[in-house]
C-alpha positions as CSV (number, residue, x, y, z in Angstrom):
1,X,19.9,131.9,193.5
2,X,19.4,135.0,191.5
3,X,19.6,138.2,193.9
4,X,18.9,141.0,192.1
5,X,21.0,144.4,193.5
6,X,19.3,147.4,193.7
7,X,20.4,150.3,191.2
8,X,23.1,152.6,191.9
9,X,21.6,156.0,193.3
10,X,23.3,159.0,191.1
11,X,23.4,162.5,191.8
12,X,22.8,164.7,188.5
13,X,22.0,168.3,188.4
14,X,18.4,168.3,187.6
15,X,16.9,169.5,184.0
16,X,13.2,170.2,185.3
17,X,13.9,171.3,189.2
18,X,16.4,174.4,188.0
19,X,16.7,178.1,188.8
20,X,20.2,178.7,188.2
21,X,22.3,175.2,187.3
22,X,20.1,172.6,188.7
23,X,22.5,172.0,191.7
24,X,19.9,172.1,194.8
25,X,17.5,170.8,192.4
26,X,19.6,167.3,191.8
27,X,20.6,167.4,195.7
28,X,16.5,167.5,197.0
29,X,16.0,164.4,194.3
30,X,19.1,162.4,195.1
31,X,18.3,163.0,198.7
32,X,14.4,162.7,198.6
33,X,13.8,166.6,200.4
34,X,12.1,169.3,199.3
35,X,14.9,171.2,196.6
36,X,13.1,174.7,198.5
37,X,14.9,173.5,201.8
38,X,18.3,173.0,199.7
39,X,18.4,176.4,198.6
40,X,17.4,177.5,202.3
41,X,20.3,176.4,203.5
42,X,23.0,177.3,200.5
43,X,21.4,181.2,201.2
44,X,22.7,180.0,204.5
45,X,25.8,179.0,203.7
46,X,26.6,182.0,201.3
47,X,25.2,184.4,204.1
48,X,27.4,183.0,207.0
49,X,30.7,183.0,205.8
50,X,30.2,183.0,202.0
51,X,31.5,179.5,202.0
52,X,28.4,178.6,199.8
53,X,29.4,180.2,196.6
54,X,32.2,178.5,196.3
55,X,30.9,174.8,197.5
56,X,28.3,175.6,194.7
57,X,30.5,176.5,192.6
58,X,32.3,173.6,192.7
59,X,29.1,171.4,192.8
60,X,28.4,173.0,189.4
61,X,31.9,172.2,188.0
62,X,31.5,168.5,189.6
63,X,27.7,166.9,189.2
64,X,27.3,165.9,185.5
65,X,24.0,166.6,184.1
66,X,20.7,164.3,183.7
67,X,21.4,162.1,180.8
């Protein structure tokens, strides 16, 4: 039998979907939402508790760009 495996799912920071480092952008394609509702709820995050910045921060530092 020859089962083919579906391709590995990657998260990238997306080149087209940017407005700062592609971070929500990569999130809403790897996670098939709207990348608008991502950055709703980082301006969440960063307004309750400011935890945000530095999760996106880190995001920016970790997720490798689009090839």
């Amino acid at each position: 039998m020859n089962e083919q495996t579906p391709p590995v799912k990657r998260l990238f920071r997306s080149n087209e979907n940017r407005v700062i480092a592609g971070i929500c952008g990569g999130l809403g394609e790897y996670f098939s939402i709207d990348p608008v509702a991502v950055r709703l709820a980082w301006i969440v995050l960063i307004l309750f508790g400011g935890s945000g910045i530095l999760l996106y921060i880190l995001a920016w530092l970790l997720m490798p760009r689009r090839p």
